[in-house]
Residue, then its C-alpha position, 0 to 999 in steps of 0.5 A: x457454527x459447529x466445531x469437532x474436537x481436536x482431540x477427537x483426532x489424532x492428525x488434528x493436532x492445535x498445531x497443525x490448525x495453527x499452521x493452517x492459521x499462519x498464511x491468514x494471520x500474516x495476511x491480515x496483519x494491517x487491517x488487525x494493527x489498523x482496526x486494534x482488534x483482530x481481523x474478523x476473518x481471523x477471529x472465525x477462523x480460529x472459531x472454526x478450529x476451536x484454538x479459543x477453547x483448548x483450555x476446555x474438556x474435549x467434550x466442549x471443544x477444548x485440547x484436553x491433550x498434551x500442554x507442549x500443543x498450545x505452547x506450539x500453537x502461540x509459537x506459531x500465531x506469534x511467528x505471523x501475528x503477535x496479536x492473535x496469538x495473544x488473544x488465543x493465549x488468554x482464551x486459554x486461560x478464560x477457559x482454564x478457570x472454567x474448571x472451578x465451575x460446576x458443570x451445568x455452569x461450565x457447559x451453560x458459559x462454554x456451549x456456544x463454539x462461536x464464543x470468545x472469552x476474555x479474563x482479568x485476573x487483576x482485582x479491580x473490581x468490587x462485589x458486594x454479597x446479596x443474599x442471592x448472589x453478588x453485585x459487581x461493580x469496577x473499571x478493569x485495566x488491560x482486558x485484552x480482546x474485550x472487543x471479541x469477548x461473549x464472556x468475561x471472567x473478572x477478580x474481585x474484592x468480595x465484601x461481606x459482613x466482617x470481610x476486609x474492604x481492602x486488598x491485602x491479607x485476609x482479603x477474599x477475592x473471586x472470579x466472576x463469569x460475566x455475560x458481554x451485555x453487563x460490560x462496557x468497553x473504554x476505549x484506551x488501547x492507544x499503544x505501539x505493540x500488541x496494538x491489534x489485541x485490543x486490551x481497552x478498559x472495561x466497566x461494569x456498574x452493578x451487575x447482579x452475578x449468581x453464587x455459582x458464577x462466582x469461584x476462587x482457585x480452592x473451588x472444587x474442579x468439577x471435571x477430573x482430567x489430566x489436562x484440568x489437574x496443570x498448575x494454571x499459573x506456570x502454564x500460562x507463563x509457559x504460554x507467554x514465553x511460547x509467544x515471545x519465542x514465536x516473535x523472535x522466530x519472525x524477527x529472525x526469519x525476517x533477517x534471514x530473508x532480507x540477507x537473502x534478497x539483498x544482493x548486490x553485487x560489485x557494490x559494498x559488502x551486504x547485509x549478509x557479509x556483515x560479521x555481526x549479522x551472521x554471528x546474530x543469526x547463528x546465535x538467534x537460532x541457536x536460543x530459540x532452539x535451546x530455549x524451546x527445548x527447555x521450555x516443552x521438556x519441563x511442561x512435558x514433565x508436569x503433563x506427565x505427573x499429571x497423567x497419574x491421576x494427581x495433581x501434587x508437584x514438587x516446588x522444583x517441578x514447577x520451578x523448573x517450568x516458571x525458571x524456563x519461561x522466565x529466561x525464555x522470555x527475557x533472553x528472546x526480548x534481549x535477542x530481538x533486540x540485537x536484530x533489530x540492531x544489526x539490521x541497521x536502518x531496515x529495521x526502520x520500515x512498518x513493511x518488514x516485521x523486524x519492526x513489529x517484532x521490537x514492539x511486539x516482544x517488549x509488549x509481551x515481556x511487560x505482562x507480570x507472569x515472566x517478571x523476575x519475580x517468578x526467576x526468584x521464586x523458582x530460586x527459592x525452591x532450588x535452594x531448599x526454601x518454600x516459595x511464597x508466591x501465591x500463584x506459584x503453586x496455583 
């Protein structure tokens, strides 16, 4: 498979391939929700648009461009398919650690277009420093699309002579890149939402890892771009916001459509006559546009910041992106919520997607990157104090 860089163009937009995307995921959602993983003819052809590398340089295939373009392409894989845009969300991030690769180790991981990533940041697993390199061993919790993944990049404890054996303070922990062959999946993804991102546990049991495959968020960033110098933690929560939004998209669209059909005439009043479903839809359309806009304008300062050649943002620069994620999230669960409310008993049947969408969007809201956790955080900084979050900065 060979694949053109879309920043290489200037009408191929991530957006744009995400439209082209849209009809194919919508089409394949009972065989991704069946199968827990996502169609296969979905997964190649988000290959073939390079959506699984936008977090690389151009040269390997990734964006490399404005950061509000994946906040669009999650929008809209989300609006057809929670689970696919789940998965390309954290490809994203798998490809954005790369950064902290130097670059015959990043070209060597990244070579391959037909790749797919997978990631865990949790700290499960152990590593024991050898005088070559690293041992790893552990059971990882929620690796989504661990199914699809060639590579993995895991959070471990490191333990070395004099190191702590335990998290907490003074605990050094790392990223590993682990190839696909060392990985053994559990199968233990029985949920309702996000079902088809097939987020199983994985274990690795004494995995030889090379010193350079082995990075921490201080290594140094072997290729110096605009795109490589974003804060890697508000994006993401930028990202996962975007596929909330996209969820409460097609609840409300759906909602709209079914008011639409539903005509009966000389029978009782509507679906669409009811003043609460009227009220809901105008109120859904107005957030989602308010918090998007408030979402893309924040990233859009940072990728703006991060075009002068720097990468120092001010602590309410980036609160302003974690508060904007945060409450888009939050507000887009309560919204679908009302939805799936007022639509009364349709929102019963599998073969409308307001019900998907209920599942979908209290999914997405468990992830821990728009806990209100962030919302104090960003606080902090607007107060004059210094959030102590450690990936608040990161």
């Amino acid at each position: 498979m060979s694949y053109t860089p879309l920043s290489n163009n200037k009408d191929s937009l991530p957006s744009h391939a995400a439209q082209d995307i849209y009809d194919l995921a919508l089409s394949a959602r009972e065989e991704t929700e069946t199968c827990r993983k996502i169609a296969p003819i979905v997964v190649k052809k988000l290959s073939e648009l390079s959506l699984f590398r936008m977090g690389l340089p151009k040269s390997l295939g990734g964006w490399q461009g404005n950061p509000v373009e994946t906040l669009k392409v999650y929008e809209t894989l989300a609006s057809a398919e929670a689970s696919v845009a789940w998965i390309v969300w954290n490809n994203h991030l798998a490809c954005t650690f790369g950064r902290f690769l130097d670059e015959p180790s990043m070209k060597e991981i990244y070579s391959d277009p037909s790749h797919v990533y997978a990631n865990s940041a949790r700290p499960e697993g152990i590593a024991k420093q050898t005088a070559e390199g690293y041992m790893i061993s552990g059971q990882w919790t929620l690796v989504s699309g661990c199914e699809l993944a060639d590579w993995f990049v895991l959070r471990c404890l490191v333990i070395s002579e004099g190191s702590p054996t335990t998290l907490g303070p003074g605990a050094n922990l790392k990223l590993f890149f682990i190839p696909k062959k060392d990985v053994e999946v559990i199968d233990t993804w029985h949920v309702g939402g996000l079902n088809g991102t097939g987020s199983h546990d994985i274990v690795i049991k004494d995995a030889f890892v090379q010193e350079r495959y082995a990075v921490d968020f201080e290594s140094p960033v072997a290729i110096d771009n605009a795109y490589s110098r974003l804060p890697i933690g508000c994006i993401n929560a930028a990202g996962c916001a975007a596929m909330a939004l996209g969820v409460l998209k097609a609840a409300t669209d759906e909602l709209i459509q079914i008011c639409l059909e539903k005509v009966t005439p000389g029978k009782s009043p509507d679906l669409r006559d009811r003043a609460a479903v009227q009220a809901t839809i105008a109120k859904s359309k107005t957030l989602l546009a308010s918090r998007r806009a408030q979402l893309h304008n924040s990233v859009e300062v940072l990728w703006n910041e991060a075009q002068q050649q720097q990468n120092v943002f001010t602590d309410i620069q980036l609160a302003d992106v974690w508060a904007a994620a945060c409450e888009a999230a939050r507000e887009a669960r309560a919204m679908v919520s009302e939805i799936y409310a007022v639509a009364g008993t349709v929102s019963l049947y599998k073969k409308h997607r307001i019900e998907r969408a209920h599942r979908d969007i209290h999914a997405i809201l468990q992830h821990g990157i728009v806990q209100p956790h962030w919302m104090e955080q960003a606080g902090m900084a607007y107060v004059g104090l210094t959030p102590n979050a450690a990936m608040f900065r990161v």
